[in-house]
TORLO-713759 format. One line per field, with one value per residue: residue number from 1; x, y negated, z of N, C-alpha, C in turn. Coordinates in steps of 0.2 Angstrom, whole numbers, always signed. Atoms other than C-alpha are relative to their C-alpha. Layout:
TORLO-713759
i: [NUM:...]
n_east: [X:...]
n_north: [Y:...]
n_up: [Z:...]
ca_east: [X:...]
ca_north: [Y:...]
ca_up: [Z:...]
c_east: [X:...]
c_north: [Y:...]
c_up: [Z:...]
end
This chain:
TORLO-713759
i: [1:2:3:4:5:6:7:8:9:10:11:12:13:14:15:16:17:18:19:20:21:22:23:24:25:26:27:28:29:30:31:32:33:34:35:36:37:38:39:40:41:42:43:44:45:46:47:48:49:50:51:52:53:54:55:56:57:58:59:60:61:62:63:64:65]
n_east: [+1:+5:+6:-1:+2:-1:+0:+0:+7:-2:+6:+5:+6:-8:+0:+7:+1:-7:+2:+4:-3:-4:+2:-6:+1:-7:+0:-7:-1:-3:-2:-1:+5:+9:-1:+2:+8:-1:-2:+5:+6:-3:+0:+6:+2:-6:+4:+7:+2:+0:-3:+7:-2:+3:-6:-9:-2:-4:-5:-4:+0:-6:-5:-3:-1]
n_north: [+4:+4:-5:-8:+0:-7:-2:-11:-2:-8:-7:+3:+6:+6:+4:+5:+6:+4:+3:+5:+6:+4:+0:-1:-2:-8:-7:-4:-6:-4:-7:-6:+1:+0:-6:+2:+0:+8:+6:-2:+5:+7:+3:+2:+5:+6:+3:+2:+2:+9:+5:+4:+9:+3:+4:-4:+5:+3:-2:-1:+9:+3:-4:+2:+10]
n_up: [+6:+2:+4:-2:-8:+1:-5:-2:-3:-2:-1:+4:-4:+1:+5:-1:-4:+4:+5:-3:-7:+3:+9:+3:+7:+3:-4:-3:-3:-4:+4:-5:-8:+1:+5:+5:-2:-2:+4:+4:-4:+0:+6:+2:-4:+0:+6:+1:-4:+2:-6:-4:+1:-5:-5:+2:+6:-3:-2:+6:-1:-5:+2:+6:-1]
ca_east: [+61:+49:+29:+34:+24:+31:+24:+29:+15:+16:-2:-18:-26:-6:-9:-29:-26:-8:-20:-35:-25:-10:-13:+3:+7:+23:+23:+36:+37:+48:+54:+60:+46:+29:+25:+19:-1:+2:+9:-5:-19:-6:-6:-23:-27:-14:-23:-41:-42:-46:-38:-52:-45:-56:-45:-32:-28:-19:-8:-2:-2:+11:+20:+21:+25]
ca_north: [-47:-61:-53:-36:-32:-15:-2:+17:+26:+44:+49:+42:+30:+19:+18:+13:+1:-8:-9:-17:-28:-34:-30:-21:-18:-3:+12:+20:+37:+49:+63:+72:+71:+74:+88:+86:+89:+74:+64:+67:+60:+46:+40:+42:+32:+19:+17:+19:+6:-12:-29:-37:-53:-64:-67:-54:-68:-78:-67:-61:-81:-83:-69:-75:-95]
ca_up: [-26:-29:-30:-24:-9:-6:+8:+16:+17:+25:+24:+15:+28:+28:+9:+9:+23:+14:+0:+9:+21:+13:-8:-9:-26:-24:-14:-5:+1:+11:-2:+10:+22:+13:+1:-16:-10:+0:-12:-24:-10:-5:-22:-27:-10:-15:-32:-30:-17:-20:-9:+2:-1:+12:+28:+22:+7:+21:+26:+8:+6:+19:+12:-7:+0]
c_east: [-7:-7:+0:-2:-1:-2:+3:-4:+3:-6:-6:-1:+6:-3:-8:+2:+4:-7:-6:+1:+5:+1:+6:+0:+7:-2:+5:-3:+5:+0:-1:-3:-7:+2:-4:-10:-3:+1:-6:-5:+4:-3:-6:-4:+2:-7:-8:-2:+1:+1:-8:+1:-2:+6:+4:+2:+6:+5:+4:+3:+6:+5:+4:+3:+6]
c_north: [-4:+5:+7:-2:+10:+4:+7:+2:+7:+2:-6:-9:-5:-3:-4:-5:-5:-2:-6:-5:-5:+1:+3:+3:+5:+1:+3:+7:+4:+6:+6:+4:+2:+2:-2:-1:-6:-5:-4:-4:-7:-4:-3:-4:-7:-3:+1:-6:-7:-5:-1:-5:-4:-3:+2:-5:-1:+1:+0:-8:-2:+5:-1:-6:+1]
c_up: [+1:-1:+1:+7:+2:+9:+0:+2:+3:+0:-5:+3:-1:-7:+0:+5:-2:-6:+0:+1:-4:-9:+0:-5:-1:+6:+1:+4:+1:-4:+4:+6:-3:-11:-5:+1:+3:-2:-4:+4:+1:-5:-3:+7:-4:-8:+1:+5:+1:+8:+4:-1:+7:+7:+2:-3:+5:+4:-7:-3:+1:-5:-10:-1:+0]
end
């Protein structure tokens, strides 16, 4: 869908770095693979963790064109 920049994370550093690099704005996780303690840090990576914008932008760029 249009403005969905969706990633899988499986562990913290996936979600901070999807968030830094590429802005992605949904989260995907592996139910069946990563246990509720995990999810909990995923998540709060995913959310505390602002875009860099700069010479990321022109990737996401390409990706919204």
């Amino acid at each position: 869908m249009k403005g969905i920049r969706c990633a899988l994370c499986s562990e913290p550093l996936s979600a901070e770095m999807t968030r830094r690099h590429n802005d992605a704005n949904m989260l995907a996780m592996g139910g069946g693979l990563i246990g509720n303690n995990m999810a909990d840090r995923i998540v709060d990576a995913f959310l505390n963790t602002p875009f860099e914008g700069g010479r990321h932008q022109r990737r996401v760029d390409k990706i919204e064109g």
